[in-house]
VOKOLMI-618018 format. One record per residue: x, y, z of N, C-alpha, C, O in turn; residue in three letters; residue number from 1. Coordinates in steps of 0.1 Angstrom, whole numbers, padded with zeros to 4 digits, always signed. Layout:
BEGIN
R    n_xx    n_yy    n_zz   ca_xx   ca_yy   ca_zz    c_xx    c_yy    c_zz    o_xx    o_yy    o_zz    aa     i
R       X       Y       Z       X       Y       Z       X       Y       Z       X       Y       Z   ala   NUM
...
# end
This chain:
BEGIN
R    n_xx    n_yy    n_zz   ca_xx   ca_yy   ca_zz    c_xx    c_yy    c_zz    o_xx    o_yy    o_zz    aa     i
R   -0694   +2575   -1024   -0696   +2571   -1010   -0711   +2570   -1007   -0715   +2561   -1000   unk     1
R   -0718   +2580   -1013   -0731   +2580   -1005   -0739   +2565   -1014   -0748   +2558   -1008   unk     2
R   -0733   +2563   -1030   -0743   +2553   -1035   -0739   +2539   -1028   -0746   +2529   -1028   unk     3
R   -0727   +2540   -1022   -0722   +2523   -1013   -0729   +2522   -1004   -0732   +2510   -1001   unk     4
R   -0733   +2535   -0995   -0744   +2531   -0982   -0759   +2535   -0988   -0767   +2535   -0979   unk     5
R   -0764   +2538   -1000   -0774   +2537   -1004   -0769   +2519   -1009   -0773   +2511   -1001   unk     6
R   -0765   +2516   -1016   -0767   +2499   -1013   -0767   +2496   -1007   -0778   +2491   -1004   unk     7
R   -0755   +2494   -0997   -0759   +2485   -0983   -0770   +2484   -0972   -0773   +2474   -0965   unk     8
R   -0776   +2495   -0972   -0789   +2499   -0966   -0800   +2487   -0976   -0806   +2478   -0972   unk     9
R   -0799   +2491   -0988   -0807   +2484   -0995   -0808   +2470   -0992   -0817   +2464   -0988   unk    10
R   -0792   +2467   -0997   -0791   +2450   -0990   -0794   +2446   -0977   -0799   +2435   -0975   unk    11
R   -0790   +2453   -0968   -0797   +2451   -0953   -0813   +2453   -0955   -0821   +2443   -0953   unk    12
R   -0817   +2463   -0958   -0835   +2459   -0958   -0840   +2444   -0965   -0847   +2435   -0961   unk    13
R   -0832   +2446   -0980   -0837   +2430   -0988   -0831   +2421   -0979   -0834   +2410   -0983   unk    14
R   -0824   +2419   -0969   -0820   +2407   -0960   -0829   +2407   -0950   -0835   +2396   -0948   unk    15
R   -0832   +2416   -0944   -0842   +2414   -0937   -0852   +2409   -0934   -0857   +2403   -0924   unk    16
R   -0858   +2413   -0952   -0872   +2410   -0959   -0871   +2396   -0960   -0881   +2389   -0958   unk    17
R   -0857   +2393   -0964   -0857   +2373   -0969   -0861   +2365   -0953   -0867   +2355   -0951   unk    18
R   -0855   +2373   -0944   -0852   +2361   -0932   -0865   +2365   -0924   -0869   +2354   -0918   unk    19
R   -0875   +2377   -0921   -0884   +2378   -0915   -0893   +2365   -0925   -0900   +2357   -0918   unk    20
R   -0893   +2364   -0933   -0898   +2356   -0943   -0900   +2341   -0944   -0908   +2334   -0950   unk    21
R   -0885   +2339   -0935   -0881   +2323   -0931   -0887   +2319   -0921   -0892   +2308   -0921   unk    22
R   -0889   +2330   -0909   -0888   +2329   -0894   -0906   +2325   -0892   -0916   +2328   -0899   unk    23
R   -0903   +2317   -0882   -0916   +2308   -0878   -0922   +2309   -0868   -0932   +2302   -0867   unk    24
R   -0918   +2318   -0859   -0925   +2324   -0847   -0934   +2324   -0849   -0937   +2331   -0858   unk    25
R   -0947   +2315   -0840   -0957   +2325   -0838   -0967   +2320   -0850   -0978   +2325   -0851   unk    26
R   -0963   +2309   -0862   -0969   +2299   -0871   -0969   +2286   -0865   -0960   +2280   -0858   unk    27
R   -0980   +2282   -0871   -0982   +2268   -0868   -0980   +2257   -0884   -0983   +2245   -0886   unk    28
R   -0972   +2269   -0893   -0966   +2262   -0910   -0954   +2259   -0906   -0953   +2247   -0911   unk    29
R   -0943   +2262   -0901   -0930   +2262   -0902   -0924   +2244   -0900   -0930   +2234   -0897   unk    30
R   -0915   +2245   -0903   -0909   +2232   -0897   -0908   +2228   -0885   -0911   +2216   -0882   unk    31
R   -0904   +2237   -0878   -0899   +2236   -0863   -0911   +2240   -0855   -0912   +2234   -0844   unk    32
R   -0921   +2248   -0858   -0933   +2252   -0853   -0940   +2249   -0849   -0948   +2246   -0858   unk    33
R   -0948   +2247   -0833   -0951   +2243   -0822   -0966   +2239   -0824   -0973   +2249   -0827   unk    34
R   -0972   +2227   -0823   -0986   +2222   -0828   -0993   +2235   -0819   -0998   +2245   -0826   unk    35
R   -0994   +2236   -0809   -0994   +2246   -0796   -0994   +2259   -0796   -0982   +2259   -0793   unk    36
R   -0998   +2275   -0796   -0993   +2282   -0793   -0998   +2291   -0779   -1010   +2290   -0779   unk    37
R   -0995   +2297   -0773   -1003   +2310   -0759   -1015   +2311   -0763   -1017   +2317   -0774   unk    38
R   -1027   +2305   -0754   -1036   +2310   -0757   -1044   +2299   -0761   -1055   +2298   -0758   unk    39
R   -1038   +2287   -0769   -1043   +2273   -0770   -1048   +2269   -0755   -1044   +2276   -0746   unk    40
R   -1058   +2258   -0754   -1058   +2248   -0747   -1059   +2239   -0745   -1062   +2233   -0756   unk    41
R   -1057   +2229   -0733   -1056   +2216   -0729   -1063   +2211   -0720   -1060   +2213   -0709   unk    42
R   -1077   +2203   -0723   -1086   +2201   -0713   -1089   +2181   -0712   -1091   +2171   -0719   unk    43
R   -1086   +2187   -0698   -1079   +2173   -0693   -1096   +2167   -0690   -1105   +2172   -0684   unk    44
R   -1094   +2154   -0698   -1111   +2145   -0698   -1111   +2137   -0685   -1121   +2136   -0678   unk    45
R   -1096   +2128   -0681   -1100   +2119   -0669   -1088   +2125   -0665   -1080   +2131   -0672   unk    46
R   -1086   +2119   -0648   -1077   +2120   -0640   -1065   +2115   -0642   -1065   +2103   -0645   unk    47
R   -1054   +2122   -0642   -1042   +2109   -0647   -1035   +2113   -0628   -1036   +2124   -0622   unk    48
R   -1029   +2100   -0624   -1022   +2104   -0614   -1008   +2097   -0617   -1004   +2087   -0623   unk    49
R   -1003   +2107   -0610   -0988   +2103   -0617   -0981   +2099   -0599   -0980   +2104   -0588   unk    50
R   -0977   +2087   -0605   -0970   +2079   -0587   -0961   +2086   -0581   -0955   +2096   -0586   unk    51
R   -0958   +2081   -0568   -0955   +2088   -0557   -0942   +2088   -0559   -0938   +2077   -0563   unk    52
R   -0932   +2099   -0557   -0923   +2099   -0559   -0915   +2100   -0573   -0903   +2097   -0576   unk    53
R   -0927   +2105   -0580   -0923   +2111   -0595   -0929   +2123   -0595   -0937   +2127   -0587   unk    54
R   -0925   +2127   -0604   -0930   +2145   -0613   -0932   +2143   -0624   -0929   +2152   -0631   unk    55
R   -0936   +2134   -0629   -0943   +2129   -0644   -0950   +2121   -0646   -0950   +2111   -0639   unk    56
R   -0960   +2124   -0658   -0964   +2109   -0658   -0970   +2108   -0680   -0978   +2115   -0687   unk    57
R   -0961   +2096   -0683   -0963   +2097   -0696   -0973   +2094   -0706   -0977   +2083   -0703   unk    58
R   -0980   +2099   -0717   -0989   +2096   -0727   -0988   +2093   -0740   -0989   +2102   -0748   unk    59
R   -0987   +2080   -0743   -0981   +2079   -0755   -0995   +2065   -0761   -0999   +2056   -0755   unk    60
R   -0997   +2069   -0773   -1007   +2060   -0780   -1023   +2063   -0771   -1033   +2055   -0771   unk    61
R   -1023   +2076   -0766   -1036   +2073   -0757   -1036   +2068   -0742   -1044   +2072   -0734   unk    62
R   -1024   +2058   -0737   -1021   +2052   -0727   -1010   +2057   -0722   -1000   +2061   -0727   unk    63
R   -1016   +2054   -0704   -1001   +2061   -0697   -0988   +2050   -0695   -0986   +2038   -0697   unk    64
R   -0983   +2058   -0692   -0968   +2050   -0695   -0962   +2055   -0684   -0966   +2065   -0678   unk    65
R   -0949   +2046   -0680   -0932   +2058   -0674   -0925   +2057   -0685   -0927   +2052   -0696   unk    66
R   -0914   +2063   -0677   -0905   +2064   -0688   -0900   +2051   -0693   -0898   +2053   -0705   unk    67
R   -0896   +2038   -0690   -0895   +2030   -0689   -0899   +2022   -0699   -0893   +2014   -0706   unk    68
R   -0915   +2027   -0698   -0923   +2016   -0703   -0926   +2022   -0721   -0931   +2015   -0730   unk    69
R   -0922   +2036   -0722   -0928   +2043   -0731   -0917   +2042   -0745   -0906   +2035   -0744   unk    70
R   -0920   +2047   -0756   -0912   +2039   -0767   -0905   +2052   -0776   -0911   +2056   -0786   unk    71
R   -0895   +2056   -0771   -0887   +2073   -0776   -0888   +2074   -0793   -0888   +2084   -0800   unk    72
R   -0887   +2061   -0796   -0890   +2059   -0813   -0906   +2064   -0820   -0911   +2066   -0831   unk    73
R   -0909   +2064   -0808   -0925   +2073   -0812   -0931   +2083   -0804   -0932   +2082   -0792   unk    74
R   -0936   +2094   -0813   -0943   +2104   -0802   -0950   +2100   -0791   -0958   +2091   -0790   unk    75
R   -0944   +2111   -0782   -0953   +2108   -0770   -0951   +2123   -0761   -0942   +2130   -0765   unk    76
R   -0958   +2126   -0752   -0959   +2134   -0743   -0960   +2134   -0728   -0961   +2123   -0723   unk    77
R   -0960   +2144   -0720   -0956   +2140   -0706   -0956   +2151   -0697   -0950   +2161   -0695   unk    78
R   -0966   +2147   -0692   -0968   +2162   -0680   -0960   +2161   -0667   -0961   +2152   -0660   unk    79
R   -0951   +2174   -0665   -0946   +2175   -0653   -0948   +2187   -0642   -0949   +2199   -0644   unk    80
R   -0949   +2184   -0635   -0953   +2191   -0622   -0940   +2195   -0611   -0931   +2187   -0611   unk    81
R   -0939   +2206   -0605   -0931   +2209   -0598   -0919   +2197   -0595   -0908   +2194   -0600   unk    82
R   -0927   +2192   -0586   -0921   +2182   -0576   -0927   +2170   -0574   -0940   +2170   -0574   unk    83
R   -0918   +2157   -0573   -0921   +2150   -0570   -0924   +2145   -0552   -0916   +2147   -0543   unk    84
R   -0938   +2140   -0551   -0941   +2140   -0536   -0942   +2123   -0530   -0942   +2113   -0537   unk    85
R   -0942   +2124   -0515   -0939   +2105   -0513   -0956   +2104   -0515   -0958   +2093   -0513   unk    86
R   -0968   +2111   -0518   -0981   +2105   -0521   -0979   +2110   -0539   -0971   +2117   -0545   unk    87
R   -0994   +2098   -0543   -0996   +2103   -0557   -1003   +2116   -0557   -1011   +2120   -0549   unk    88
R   -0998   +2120   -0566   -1006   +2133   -0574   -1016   +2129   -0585   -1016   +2119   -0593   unk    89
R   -1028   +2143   -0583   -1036   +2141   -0593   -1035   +2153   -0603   -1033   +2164   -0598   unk    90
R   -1038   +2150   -0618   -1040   +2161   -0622   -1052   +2157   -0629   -1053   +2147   -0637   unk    91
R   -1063   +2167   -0624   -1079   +2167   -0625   -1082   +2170   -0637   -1075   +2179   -0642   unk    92
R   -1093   +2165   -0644   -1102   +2174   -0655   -1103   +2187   -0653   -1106   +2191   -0642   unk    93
R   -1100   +2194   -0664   -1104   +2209   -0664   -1095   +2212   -0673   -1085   +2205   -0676   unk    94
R   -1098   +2227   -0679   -1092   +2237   -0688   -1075   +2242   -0684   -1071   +2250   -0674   unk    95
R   -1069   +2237   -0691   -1049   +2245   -0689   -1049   +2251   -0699   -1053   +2245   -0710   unk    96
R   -1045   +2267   -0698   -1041   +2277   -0711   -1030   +2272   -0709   -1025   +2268   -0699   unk    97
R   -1023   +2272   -0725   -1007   +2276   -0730   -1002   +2290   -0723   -1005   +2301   -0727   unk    98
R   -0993   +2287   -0713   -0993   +2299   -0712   -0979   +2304   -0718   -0977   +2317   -0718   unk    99
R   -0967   +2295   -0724   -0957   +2296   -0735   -0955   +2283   -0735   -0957   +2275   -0726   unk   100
R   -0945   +2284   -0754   -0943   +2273   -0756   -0926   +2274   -0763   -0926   +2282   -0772   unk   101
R   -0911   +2266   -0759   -0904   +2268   -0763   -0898   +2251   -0768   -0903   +2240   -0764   unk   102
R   -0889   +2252   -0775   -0888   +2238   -0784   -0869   +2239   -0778   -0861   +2247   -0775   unk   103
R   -0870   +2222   -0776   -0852   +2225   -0776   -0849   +2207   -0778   -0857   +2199   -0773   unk   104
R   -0838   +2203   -0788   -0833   +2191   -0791   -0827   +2187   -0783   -0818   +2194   -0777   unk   105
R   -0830   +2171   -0779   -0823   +2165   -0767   -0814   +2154   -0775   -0811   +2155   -0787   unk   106
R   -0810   +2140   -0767   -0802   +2132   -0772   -0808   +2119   -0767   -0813   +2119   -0756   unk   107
R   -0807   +2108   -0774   -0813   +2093   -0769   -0808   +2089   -0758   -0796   +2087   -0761   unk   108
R   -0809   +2085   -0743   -0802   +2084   -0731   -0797   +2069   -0733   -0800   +2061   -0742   unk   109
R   -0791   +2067   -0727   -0783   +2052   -0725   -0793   +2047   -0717   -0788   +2036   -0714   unk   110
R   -0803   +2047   -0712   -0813   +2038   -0704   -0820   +2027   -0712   -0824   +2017   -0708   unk   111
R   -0820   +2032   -0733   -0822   +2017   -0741   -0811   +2013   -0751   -0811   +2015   -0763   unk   112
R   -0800   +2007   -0743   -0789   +2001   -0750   -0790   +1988   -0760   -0782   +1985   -0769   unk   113
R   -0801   +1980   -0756   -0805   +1969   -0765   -0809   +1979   -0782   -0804   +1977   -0793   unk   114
R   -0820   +1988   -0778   -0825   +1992   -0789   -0817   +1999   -0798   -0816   +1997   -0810   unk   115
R   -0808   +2011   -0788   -0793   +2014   -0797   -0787   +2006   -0803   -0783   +2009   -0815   unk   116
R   -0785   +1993   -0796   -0773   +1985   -0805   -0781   +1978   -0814   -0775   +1979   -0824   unk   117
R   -0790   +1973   -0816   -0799   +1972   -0828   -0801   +1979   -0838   -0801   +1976   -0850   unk   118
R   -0804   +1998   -0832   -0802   +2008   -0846   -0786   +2007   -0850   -0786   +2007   -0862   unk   119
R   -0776   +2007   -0845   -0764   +2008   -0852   -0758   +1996   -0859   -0749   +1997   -0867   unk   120
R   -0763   +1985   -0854   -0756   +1969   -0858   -0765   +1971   -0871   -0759   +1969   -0882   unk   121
R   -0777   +1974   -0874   -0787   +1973   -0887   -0777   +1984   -0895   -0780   +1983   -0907   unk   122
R   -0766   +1993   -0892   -0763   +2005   -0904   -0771   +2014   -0904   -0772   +2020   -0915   unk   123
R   -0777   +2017   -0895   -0788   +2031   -0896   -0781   +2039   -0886   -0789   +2046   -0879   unk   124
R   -0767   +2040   -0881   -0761   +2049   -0874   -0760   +2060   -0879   -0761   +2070   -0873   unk   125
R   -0756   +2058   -0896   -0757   +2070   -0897   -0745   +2081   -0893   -0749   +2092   -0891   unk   126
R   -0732   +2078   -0891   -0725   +2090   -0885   -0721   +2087   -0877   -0719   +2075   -0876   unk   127
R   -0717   +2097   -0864   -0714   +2097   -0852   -0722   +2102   -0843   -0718   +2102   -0831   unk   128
R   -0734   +2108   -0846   -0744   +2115   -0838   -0748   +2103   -0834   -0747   +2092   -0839   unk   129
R   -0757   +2108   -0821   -0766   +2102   -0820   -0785   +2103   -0822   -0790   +2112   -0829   unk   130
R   -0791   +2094   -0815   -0807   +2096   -0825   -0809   +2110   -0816   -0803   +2111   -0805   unk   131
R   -0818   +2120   -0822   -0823   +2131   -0816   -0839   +2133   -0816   -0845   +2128   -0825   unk   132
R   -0845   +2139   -0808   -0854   +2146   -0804   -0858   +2160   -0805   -0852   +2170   -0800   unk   133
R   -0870   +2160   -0812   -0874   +2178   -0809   -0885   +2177   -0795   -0895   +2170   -0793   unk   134
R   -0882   +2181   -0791   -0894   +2185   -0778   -0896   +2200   -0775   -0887   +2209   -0774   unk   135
R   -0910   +2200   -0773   -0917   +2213   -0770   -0923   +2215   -0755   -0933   +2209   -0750   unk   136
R   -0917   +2223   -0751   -0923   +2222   -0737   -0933   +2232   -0735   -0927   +2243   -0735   unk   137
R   -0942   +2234   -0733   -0956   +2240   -0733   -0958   +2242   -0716   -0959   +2233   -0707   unk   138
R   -0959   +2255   -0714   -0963   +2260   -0700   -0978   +2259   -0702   -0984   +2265   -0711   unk   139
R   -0987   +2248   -0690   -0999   +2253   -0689   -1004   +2260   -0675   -0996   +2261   -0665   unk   140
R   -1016   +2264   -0675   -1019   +2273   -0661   -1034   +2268   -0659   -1041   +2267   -0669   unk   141
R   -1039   +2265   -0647   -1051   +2262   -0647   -1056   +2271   -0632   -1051   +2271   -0621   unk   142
R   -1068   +2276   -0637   -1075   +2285   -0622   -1072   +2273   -0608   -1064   +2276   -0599   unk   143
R   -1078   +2263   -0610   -1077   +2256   -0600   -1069   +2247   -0592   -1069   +2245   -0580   unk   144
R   -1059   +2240   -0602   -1047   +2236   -0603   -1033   +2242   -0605   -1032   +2254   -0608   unk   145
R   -1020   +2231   -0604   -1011   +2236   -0599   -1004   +2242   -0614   -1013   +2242   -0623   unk   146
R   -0996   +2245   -0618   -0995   +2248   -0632   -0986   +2235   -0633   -0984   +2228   -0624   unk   147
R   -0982   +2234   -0646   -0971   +2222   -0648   -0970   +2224   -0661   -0976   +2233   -0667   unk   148
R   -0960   +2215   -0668   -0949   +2217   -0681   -0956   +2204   -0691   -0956   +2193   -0686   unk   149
R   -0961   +2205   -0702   -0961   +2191   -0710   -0958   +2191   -0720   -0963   +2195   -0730   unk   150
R   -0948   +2185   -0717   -0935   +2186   -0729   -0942   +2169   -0739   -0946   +2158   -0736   unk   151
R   -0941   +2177   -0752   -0942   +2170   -0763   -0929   +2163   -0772   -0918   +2170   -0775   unk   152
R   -0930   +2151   -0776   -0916   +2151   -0782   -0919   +2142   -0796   -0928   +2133   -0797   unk   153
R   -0913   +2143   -0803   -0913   +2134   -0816   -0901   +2125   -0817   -0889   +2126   -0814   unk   154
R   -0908   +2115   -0822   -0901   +2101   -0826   -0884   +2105   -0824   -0878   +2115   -0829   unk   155
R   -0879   +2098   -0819   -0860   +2102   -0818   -0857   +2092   -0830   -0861   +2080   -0832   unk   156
R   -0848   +2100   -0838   -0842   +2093   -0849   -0830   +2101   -0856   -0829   +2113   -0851   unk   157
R   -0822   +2099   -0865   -0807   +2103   -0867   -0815   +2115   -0868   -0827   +2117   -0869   unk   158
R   -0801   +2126   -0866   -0804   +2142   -0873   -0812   +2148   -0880   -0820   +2157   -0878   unk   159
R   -0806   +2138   -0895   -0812   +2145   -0907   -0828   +2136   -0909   -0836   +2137   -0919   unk   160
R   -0830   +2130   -0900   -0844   +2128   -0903   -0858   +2128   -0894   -0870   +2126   -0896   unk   161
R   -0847   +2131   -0879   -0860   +2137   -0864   -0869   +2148   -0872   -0865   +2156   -0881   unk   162
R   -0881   +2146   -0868   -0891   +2156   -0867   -0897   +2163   -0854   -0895   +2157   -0844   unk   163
R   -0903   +2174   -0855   -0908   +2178   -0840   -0925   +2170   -0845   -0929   +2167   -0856   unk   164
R   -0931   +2168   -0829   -0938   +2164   -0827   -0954   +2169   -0835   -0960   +2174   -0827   unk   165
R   -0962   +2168   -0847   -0972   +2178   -0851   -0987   +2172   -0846   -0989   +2160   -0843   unk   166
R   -0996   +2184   -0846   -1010   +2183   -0840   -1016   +2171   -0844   -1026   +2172   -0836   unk   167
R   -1018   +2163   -0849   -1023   +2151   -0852   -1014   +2144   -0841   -1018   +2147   -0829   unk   168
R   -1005   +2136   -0841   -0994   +2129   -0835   -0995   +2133   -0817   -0995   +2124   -0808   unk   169
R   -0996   +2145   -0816   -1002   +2153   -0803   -1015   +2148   -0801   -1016   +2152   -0789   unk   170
R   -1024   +2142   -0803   -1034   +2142   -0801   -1038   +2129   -0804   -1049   +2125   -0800   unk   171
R   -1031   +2123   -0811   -1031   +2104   -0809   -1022   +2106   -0793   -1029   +2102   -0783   unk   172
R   -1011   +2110   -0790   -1009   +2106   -0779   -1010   +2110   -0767   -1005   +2104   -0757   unk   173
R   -1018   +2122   -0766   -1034   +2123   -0752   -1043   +2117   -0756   -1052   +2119   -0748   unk   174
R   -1046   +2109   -0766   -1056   +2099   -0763   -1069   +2104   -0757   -1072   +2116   -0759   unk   175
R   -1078   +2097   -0749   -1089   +2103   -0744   -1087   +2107   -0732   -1095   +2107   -0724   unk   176
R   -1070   +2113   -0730   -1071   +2114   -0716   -1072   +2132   -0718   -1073   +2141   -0709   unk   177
R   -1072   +2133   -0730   -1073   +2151   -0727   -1072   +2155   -0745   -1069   +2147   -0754   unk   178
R   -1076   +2169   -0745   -1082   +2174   -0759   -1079   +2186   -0759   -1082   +2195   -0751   unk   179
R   -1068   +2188   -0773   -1066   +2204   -0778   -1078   +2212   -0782   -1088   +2209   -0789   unk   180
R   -1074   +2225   -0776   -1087   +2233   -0787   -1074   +2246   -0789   -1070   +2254   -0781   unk   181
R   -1070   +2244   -0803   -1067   +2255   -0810   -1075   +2268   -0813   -1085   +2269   -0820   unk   182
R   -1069   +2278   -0807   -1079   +2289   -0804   -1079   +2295   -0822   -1089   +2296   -0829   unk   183
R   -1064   +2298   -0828   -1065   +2302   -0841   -1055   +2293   -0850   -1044   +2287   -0848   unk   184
R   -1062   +2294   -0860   -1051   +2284   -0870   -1037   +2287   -0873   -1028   +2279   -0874   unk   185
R   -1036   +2303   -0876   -1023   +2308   -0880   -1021   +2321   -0867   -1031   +2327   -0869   unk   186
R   -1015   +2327   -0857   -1018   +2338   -0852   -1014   +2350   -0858   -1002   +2351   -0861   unk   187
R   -1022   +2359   -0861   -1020   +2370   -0874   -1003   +2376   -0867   -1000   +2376   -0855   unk   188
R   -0994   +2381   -0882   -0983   +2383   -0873   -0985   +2394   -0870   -0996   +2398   -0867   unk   189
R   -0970   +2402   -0870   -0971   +2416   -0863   -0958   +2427   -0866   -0959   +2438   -0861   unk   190
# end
């Protein structure tokens, strides 16, 4: 009796050991792992204002975009703000800490049915899924400004071949409108 819970104990610690091992928290190596983490920043070079009667406004290739205009097949990013107001909003030059960052997979909207029926009529459907998205939404905080969300997202494409968005790709698409500064390369674990 006692050597079955001296193994199992064993095997629970070596399980442990394997999956602390996997897990990506808190790395900027992982697959899923956030270009971004608490404590990074985001310092905004020119004003972007995002039109009246929106709470976003998008960055993709360096240039702003809506959603409309912007292309889901390639990274891009998008700062949102509380609320949308009937004047434009500004959001000013200056320093945004991360203040967290969490990742969650979305689905391609029916708003580009031309482009859908082009990926599925070519045979790149692929299944029954549809194309997906990783996006990271990144809380920033600024002393002077309002806080707001800038959610990052990577290229939407079938399942098995979406990626999340990484630091290079992030930074083609803020463009010169704004500039990461990675405080540490890896954050030591714990």
């Amino acid at each position: 009796m006692n050597v079955l819970r001296l193994l199992f104990a064993g095997l629970l610690a070596a399980s442990a050991i394997v999956l602390a091992g996997c897990q990506s928290a808190g790395s900027r190596t992982g697959y899923y792992s956030s270009p971004l983490q608490p404590g990074d920043e985001v310092i905004m070079l020119k004003t972007l204002e995002i039109p009246s009667g929106k709470a976003r406004i998008y960055l993709q290739d360096g240039k702003k975009k809506s959603y409309g205009s912007s292309n889901q097949y390639k990274p891009f990013c998008y700062f949102l703000v509380k609320d949308p107001l009937p004047a434009r909003q500004q959001i000013k030059p200056g320093t945004f800490v991360v203040q967290s960052v969490w990742m969650d997979e979305t689905t391609v909207s029916a708003e580009y049915p031309v482009r859908l029926a082009s990926v599925f009529s070519m045979g790149m459907g692929g299944g029954s899924r549809s194309p997906i998205a990783y996006q990271f939404h990144i809380a920033l905080k600024a002393v002077d400004q309002q806080d707001m969300i800038m959610i990052c997202s990577g290229a939407y494409d079938m399942p098995d071949q979406a990626a999340p968005i990484r630091l290079p790709e992030l930074r083609q698409a803020l463009g010169d409108y704004a500039e990461v500064r990675v405080k540490t390369a890896t954050p030591p674990r714990q």
